[in-house]
C-alpha positions as semicolon CSV with decimal commas, in nm:
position;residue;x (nm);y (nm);z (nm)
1;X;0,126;12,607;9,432
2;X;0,420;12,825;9,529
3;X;0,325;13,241;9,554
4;X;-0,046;13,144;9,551
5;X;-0,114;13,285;9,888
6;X;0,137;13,613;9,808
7;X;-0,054;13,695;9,530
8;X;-0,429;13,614;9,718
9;X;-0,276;13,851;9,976
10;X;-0,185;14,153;9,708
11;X;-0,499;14,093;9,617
12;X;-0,704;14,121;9,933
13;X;-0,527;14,211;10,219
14;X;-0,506;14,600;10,308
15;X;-0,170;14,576;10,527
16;X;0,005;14,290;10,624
17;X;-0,031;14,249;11,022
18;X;0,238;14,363;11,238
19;X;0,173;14,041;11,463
20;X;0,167;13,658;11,393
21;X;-0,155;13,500;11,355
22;X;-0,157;13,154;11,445
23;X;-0,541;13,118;11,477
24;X;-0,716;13,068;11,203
25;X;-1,091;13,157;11,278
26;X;-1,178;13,262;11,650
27;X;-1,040;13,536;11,882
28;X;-0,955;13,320;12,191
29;X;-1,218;13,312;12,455
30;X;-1,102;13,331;12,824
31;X;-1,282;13,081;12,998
32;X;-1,371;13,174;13,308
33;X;-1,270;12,920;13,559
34;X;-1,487;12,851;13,869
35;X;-1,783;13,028;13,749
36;X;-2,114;12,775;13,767
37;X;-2,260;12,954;13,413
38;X;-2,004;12,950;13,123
39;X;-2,190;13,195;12,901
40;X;-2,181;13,124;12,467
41;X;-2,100;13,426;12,277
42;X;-2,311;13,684;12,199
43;X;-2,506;13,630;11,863
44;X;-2,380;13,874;11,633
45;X;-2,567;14,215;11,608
46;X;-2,297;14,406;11,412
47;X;-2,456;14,650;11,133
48;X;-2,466;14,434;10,775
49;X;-2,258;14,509;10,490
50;X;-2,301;14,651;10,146
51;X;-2,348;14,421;9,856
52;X;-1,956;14,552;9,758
53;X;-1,881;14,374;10,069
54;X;-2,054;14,079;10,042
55;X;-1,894;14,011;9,723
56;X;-1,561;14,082;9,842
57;X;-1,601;13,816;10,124
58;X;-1,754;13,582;9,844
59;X;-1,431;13,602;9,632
60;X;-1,203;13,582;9,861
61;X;-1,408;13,247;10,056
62;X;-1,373;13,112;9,725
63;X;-0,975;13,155;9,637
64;X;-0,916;13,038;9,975
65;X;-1,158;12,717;9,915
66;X;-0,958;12,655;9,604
67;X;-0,617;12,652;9,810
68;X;-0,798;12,519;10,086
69;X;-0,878;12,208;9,923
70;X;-0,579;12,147;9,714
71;X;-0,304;12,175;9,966
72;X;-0,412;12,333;10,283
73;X;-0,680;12,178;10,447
74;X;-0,673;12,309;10,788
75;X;-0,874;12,639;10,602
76;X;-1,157;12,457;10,538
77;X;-1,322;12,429;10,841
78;X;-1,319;12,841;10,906
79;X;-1,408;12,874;10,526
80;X;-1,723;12,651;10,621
81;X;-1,841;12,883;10,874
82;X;-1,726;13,174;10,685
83;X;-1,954;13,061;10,400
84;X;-2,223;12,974;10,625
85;X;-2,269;13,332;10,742
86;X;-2,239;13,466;10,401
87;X;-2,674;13,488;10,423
88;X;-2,590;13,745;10,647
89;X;-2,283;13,946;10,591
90;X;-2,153;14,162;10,907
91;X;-1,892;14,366;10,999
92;X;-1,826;14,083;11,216
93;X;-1,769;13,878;10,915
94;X;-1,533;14,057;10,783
95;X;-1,340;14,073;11,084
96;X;-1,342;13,710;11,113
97;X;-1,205;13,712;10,709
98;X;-0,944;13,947;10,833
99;X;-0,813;13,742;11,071
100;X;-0,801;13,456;10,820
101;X;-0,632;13,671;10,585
102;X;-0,382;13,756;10,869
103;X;-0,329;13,365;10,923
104;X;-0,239;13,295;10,589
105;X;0,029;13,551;10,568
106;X;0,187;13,447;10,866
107;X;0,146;13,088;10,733
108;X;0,188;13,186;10,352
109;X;0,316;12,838;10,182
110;X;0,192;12,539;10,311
111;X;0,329;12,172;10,183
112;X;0,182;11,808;10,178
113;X;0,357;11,548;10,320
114;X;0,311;11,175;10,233
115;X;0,472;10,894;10,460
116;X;0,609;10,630;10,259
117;X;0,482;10,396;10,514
118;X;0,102;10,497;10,375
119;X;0,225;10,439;9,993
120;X;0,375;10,056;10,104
């Protein structure tokens, strides 16, 4: 599925980032070493979205799904808790879909390899 991803990307992305993004999902957490309490994020108390929004984050789960589960399949598991907080749509959200967005143009064609030692 060559130029899937570039077109997803024309589609939904604003600007293209002026930094790789290698992580798909989370902003890295610095643990904090030494510390007896290591402290969860916060839940998420960002002001909701507009229905616009929430349908914006619905399409663009669900062309990633499709890609996701045809050739990429590290996407799936931050497209499962992307779709999971789709109940409740955020600014966080779409944050989080921003930076998945981000990933997949830094990563924009990914291929399947097959051992021929699995086919034997």
């Amino acid at each position: 599925m060559p130029g899937y991803i570039k077109k997803a990307l024309k589609t939904y992305l604003d600007e293209h980032p002026k930094r790789p993004q290698h992580a798909r999902m989370h902003a890295w957490t610095a643990p904090s070493y030494g510390s007896k309490v290591q402290l969860t994020p916060p839940a998420d108390n960002s002001e909701p979205l507009n229905a616009g929004g929430l349908i914006r984050i619905q399409q663009i789960i669900c062309t990633l799904l499709f890609y996701g589960q045809a050739i990429d399949s590290t996407l799936l598991v931050a497209l499962g808790t992307l779709s999971a907080a789709q109940s409740k749509v955020t600014k966080a959200t779409a944050q989080a879909i921003a930076q998945l967005l981000s990933y997949c143009a830094t990563h924009p064609d990914a291929t399947i390899w097959l051992s021929t030692s699995i086919l034997k």
